[in-house]
N, C-alpha and C positions, 0 to 999 in steps of 0.2 A: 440743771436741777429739775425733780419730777413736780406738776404739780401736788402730789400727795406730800411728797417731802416737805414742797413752799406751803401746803396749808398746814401743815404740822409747827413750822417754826413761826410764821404769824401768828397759829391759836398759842405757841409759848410764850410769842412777844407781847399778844394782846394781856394775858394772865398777869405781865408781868405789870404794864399798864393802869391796870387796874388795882394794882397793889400799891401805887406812887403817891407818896404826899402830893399835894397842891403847890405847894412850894417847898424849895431846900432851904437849909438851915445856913448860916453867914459862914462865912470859910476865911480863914487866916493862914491857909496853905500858899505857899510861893511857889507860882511857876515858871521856870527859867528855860528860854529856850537857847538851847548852844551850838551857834552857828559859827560857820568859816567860809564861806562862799570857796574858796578853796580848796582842794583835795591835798593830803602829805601834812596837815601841819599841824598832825596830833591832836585833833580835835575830840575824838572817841578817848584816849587815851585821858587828858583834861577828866573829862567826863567819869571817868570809872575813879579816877582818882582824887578829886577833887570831893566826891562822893564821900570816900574811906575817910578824908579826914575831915571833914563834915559830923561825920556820924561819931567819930574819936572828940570832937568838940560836942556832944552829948543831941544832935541835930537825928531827927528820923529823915532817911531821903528813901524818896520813891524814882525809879531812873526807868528812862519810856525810850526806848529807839523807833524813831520816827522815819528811819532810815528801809520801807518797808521791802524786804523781800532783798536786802541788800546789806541789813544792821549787821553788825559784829560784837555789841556788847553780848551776849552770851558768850561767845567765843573767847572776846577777852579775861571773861569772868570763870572760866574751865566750867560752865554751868549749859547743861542742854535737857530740855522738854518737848515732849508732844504736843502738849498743852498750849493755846494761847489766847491771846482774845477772840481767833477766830472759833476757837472751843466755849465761847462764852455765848458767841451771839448764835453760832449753827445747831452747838448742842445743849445748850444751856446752863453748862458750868459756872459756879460759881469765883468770883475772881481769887478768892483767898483760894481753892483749888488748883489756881493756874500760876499762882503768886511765888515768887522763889524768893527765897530767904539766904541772900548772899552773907551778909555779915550781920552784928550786932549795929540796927540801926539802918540797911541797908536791903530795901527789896527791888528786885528787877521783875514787873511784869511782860513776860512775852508778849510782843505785838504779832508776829510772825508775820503771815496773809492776809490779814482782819482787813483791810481796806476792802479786799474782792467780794468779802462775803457783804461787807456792808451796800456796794456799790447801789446796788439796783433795790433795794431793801425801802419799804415805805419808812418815810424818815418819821413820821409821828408813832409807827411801832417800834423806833428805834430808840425812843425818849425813857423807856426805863432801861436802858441798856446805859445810856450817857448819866442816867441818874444815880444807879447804879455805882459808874466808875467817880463820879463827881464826889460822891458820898466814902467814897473807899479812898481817893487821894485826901482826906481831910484828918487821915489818920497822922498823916506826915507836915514834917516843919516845909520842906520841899518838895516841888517834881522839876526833874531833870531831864529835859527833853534832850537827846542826841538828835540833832537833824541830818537829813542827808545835805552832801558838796552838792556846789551850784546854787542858783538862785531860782527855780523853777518855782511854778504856780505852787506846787506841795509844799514846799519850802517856808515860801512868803507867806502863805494861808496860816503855814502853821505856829510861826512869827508871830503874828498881826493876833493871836489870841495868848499869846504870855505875859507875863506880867513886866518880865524885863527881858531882852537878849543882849545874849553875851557874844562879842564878837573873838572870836581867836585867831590871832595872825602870827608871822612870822617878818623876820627880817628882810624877808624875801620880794623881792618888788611887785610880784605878780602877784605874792599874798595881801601886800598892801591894796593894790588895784582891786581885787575881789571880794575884800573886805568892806571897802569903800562903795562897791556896788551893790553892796549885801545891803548895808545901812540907807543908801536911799532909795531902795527899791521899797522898804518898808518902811523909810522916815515919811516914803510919797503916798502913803494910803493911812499913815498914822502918825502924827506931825506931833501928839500927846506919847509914843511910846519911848521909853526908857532906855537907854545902851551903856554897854561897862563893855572893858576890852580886855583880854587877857595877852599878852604877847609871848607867843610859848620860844625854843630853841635859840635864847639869848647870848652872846658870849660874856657879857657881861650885865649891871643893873643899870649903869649907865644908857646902855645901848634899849633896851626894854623902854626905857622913861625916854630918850630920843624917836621911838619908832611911837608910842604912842601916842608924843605930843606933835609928830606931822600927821597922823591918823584925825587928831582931835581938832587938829590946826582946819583941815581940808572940808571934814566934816562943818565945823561951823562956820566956815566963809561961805560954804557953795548948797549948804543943806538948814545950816540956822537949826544945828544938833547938836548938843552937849552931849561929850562922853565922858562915864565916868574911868578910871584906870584902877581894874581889880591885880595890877602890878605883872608881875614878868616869872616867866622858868627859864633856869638857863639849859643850854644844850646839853641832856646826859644821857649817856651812852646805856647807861641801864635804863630807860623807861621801854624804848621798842626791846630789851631780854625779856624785861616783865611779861609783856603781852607776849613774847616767845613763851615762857611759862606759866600764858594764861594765869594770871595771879596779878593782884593791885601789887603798884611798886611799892610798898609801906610795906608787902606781907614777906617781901623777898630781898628789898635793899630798903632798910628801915631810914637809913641814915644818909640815903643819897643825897644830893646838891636838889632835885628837882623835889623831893620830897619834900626838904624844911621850905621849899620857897610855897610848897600847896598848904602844909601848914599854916604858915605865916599868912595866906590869904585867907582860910577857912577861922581863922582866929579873928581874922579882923571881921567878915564876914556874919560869921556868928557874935558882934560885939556891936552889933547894928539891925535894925527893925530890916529885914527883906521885902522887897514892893508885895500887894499882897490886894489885885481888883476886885476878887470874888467873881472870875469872869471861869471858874472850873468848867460849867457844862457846855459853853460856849467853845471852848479850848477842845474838850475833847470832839464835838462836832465837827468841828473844821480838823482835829488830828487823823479822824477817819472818813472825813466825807471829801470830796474832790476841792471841796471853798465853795464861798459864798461870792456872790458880786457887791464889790465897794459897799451900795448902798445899805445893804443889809450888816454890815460891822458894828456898827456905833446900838445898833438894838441886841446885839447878840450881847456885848458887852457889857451892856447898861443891864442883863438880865443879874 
């Protein structure tokens, strides 16, 4: 980047700076972050769908892939942009310009590259940029983070500022194992954060409520962790057609086995208060900056 260029988007960031309340307004938006420490086990999928009937039980959701440089919800959603937040912070865009309007109820903001552009960026001209997004997710009952597989520093940073995560496993033993290390890798820096388990490719409900309560079982002997159980999908053949045809399984097989079991979650879901810290600009901080160190958590939170 030329200097010319870098003093052109600093005098935009400072403008923008200078245009900032003192302080933001109390937020009752829920941010859910949706992890699997392991890769395969329909965690995106969860995600785009889980969304759809969300927003059919009358919920606004906002859905974020945190997955950067690697995400697939566009992809799954047959939806693609130029636009994304990296258009917000380099060229100045406004986010409702970069915002896609998936369904009634349902918007995905591109993240695309936005971490690069953020990287080397003085973080206090970056404060009406986070004010900005903090203010714009308060439109919605949700945000719906997709994280990337694995447990990396990106990962856990981006964890450790949600309001709750949700773990998605499988029957799978190695999804168990990675799941399990997902939760204390973030139970050990946040001993106060919240977890609910999804159990996707079930054969039965039996088998769902078996695999969650050795999840739950392991968790609070060895971690001193309550999880809660947002229930089970069982294995169907139509959810990876879906994403073959780029379209939510609700829009292509209405009636499939995996679909009433997301309903039925989203119903119970929306028939209950969702955790809700007011930790927005905190979140998105840590969603685009590399992290904070431990000691710096509990003040970003507490903002």
């Amino acid at each position: 980047m030329n200097n010319g260029y870098a003093g052109d988007q600093a005098a935009a960031l400072r403008s923008r700076v200078s245009k900032m309340p003192f302080r933001s307004p109390q937020t009752a938006t829920s941010v859910l972050g949706i992890a699997s420490g392991k890769g395969g086990v329909g965690k995106s999928s969860i995600v785009v769908n889980l969304a759809t009937q969300l927003a059919r039980c009358g919920q606004k959701v906002l859905l974020l892939d945190a997955d950067f440089g690697l995400g697939n919800l566009d992809i799954m959603l047959g939806v693609s942009t130029q636009d994304t937040l990296e258009s917000v912070v380099v060229d100045g865009k406004k986010l409702e310009e970069i915002a896609l309007q998936i369904d009634d109820g349902i918007t995905l903001l591109p993240t695309g590259s936005a971490n690069f552009a953020l990287a080397n960026a003085n973080p206090m001209l970056l404060e009406p940029i986070f004010y900005e997004l903090e203010t714009y997710a308060k439109r919605f009952d949700s945000v719906l983070v997709d994280t990337g597989a694995g447990i990396s520093e990106r990962v856990r940073n981006t964890l450790l500022f949600t309001d709750k995560v949700v773990i998605v496993t499988s029957p799978d033993p190695t999804s168990l194992t990675d799941s399990y290390a997902t939760i204390k890798v973030v139970a050990q820096r946040d001993r106060r954060k919240a977890f609910a388990v999804i159990v996707n490719m079930v054969e039965s409900s039996a088998q769902g409520r078996e695999i969650f309560s050795q999840l739950a079982h392991v968790a609070n002997k060895y971690l001193h962790v309550e999880l809660e159980s947002w229930g089970s999908i069982p294995h169907d053949a139509r959810l990876p057609q879906s994403v073959r045809r780029q379209q939510p399984l609700a829009n292509c097989y209405p009636n499939s086995p995996a679909i009433h079991a997301l309903a039925r979650m989203a119903t119970h879901l929306t028939g209950q208060p969702l955790p809700s810290g007011g930790i927005l600009r905190g979140f998105f901080r840590s969603f685009f900056q590399s992290g904070y160190p431990p000691e710096d958590s509990m003040e970003l939170i507490a903002e």
